[in-house]
C-alpha positions in Angstrom: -1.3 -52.5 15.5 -4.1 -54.9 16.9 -1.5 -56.6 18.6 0.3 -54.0 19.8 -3.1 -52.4 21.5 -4.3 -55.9 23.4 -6.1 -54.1 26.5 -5.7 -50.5 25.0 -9.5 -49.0 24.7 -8.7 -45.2 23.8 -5.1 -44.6 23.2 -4.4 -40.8 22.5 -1.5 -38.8 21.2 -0.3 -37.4 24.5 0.1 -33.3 24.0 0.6 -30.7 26.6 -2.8 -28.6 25.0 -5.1 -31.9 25.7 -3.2 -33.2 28.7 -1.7 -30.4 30.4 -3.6 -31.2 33.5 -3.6 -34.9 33.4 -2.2 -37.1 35.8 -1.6 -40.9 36.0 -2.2 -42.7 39.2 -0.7 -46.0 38.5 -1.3 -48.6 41.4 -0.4 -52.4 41.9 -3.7 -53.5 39.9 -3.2 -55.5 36.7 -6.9 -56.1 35.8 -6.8 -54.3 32.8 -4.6 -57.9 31.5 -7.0 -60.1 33.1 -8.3 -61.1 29.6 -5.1 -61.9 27.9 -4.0 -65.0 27.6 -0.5 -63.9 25.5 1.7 -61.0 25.1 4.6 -60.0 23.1 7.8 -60.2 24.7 11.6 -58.7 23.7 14.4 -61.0 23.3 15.9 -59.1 26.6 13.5 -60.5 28.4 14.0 -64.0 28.0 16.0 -65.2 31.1 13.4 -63.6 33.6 9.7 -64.9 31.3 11.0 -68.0 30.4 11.8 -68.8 34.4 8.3 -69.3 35.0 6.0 -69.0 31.8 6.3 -70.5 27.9 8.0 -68.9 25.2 6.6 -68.9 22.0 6.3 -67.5 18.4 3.4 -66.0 17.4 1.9 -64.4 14.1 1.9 -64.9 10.5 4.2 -63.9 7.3 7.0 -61.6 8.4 5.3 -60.4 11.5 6.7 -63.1 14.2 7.0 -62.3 17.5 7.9 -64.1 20.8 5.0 -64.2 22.9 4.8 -65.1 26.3 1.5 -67.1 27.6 0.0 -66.5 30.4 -3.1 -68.7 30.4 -4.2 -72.2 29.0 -7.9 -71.6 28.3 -9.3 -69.0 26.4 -8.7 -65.4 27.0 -7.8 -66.3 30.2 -4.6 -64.1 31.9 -3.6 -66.9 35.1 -1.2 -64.4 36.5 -3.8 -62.1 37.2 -5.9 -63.0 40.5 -9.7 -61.9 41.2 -8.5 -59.3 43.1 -6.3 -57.6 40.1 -2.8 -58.6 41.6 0.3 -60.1 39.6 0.8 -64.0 41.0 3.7 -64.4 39.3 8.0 -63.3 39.6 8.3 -61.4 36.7 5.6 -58.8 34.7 6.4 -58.4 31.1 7.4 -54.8 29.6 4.8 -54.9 27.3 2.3 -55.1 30.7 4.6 -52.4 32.6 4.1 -49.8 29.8 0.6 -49.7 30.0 -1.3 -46.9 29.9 1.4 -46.2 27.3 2.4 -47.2 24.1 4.1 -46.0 21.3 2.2 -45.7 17.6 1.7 -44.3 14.3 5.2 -43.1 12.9 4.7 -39.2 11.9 6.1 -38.1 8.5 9.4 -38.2 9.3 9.4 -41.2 10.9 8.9 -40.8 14.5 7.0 -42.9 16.9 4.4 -41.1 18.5 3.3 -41.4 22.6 -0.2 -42.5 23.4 -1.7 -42.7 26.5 -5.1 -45.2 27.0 -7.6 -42.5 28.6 -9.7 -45.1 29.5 -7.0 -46.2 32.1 -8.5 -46.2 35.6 -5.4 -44.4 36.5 -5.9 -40.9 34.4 -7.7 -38.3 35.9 -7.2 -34.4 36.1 -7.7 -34.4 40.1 -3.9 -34.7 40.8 -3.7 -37.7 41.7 -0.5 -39.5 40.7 2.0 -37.8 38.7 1.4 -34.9 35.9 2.1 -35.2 32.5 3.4 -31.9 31.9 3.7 -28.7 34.8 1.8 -25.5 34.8 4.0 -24.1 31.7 3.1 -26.9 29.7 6.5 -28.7 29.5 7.1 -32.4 30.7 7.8 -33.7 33.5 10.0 -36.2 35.1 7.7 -38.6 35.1 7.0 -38.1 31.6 10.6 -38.0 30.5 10.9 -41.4 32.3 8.2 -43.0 30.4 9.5 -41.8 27.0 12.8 -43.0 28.2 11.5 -46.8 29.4 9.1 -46.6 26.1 12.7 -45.9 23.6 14.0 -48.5 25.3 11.5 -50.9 24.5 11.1 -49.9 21.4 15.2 -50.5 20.4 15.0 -53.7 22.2 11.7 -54.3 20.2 13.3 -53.7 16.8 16.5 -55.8 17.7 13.9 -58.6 18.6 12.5 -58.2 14.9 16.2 -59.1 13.8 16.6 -62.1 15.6 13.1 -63.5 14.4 13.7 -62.9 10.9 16.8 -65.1 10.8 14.7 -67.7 12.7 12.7 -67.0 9.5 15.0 -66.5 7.1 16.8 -70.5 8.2 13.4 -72.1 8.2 14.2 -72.9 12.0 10.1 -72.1 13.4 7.6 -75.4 13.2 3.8 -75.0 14.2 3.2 -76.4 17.4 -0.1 -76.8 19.7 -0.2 -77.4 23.5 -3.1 -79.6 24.7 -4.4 -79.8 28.1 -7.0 -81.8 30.6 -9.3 -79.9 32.5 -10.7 -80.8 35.6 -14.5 -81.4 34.0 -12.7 -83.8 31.5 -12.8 -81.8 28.5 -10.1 -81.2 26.4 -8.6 -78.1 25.4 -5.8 -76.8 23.2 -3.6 -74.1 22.1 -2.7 -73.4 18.5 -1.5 -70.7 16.0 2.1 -70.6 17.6 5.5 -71.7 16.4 8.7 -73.1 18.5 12.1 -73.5 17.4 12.6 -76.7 15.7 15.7 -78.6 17.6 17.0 -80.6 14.5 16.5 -78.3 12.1 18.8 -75.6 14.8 21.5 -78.3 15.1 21.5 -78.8 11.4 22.7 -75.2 10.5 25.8 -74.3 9.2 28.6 -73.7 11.6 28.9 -70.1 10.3 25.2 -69.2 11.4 25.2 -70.7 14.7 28.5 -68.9 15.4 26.7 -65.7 14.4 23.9 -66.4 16.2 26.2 -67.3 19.3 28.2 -63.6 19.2 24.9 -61.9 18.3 22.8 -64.2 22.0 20.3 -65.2 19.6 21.7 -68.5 20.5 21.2 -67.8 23.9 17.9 -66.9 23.2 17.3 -70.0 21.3 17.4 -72.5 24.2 16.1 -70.1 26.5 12.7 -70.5 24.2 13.1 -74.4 24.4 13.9 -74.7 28.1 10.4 -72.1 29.0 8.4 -74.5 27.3 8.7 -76.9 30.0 6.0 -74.6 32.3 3.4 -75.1 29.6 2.1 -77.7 32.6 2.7 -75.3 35.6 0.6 -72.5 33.4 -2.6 -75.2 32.9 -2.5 -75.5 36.8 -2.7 -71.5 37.2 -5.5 -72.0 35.0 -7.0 -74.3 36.9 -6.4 -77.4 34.7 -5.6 -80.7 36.6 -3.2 -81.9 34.0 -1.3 -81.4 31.3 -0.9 -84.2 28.8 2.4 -86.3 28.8 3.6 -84.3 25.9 1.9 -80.8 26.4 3.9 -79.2 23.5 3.6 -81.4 20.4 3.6 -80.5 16.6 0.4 -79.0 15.3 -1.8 -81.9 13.8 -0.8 -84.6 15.5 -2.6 -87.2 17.7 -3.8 -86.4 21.4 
């Protein structure tokens, strides 16, 4: 859940009795991310994050994810600028969603809406678009956002597939990035995984073909190909250099 929630400060149920008059102004501004240096990503999304940002694994035991990053130092988000605008192509779904996110499966297993009051954006002057119209039904604007948030949430469970038979063939190695700031000091980033190449090409002909009808191939060298912007990312982050080899296994030397 922790990961899921990133930037969320008060997410909600939504319900036509507490938000009948609520509205959402959403606008261009993507402070709310400034402090993020990572996010989940689904394997849809590949082609258009890994054209200008590394793809990783993050998380532990059966809870892998690919994770985008989006800064070298810290909780540091270098796609956002001072002024709250997006400096890069392409904005992950899991930023597009918010104020929304799905969470906390009822009874019978349904995924329930929640809405982060604490987004800027909500208010109960009008402005924007309305949650739900004077009778207390939803409206268009809602339906849309249950819609895009389904969506994400099918591509989100297809993504679980594909990282479990990373899993399952032992294909995932730790790996750190490491980087030179302008000052001289040294920083890294740890706790993620990337596909291993020789353990990939070492799989049985049968799994790679699955893998091949199934993208996850596809998806494979996508993830190895993005990893080549770890250095563009450092200089969004206001590093003067990346080291020669700025994604190396975890432990070894500088």
């Amino acid at each position: 859940m922790a990961t899921q929630l990133l930037f969320y400060r008060n997410a909600v149920p939504v319900n036509a009795q507490r938000h009948k008059m609520t509205s959402v102004k959403a606008g261009d501004s993507f402070a709310f991310a400034r402090n993020v240096n990572s996010v989940p990503l689904v394997a849809s999304e590949f082609a258009d994050a890994g054209a200008e940002m590394p793809i990783v694994f993050a998380g532990a035991g059966d809870n892998i994810v690919p994770t985008a990053i989006l800064g070298a130092t810290g909780s540091q988000n270098a796609f956002v600028s001072g002024e709250g605008k997006w400096g890069g192509r392409y904005v992950p779904a899991f930023v597009r969603r918010y104020p929304f996110v799905f969470s906390h499966e009822t009874s019978d297993g349904q995924l329930v809406l929640h809405i982060d009051e604490e987004f800027e954006g909500c208010n109960t002057e009008d402005r924007g678009e309305r949650l739900f119209d004077g009778e207390g039904n939803q409206t268009h604007y809602l339906k849309q956002v249950l819609r895009f948030l389904q969506d994400y949430q099918r591509q989100f469970n297809r993504t679980r597939i594909f990282c479990q038979r990373l899993m399952e063939h032992d294909l995932l190695r730790d790996m750190e990035a490491k980087f030179t700031l302008p000052n001289g000091e040294r920083r890294q980033l740890n706790g993620f995984k990337t596909v291993d190449r020789d353990r990939l090409k070492a799989l049985d002909e049968s799994v790679l073909m699955t893998m091949l009808k199934t993208d996850e191939l596809e998806c494979v060298y996508l993830h190895l190909a993005s990893l080549r912007h770890f250095a563009s990312v450092a200089e969004r982050s206001g590093a003067s250099e990346a080291a020669e080899a700025p994604v190396e296994p975890a432990g070894a030397d500088a």
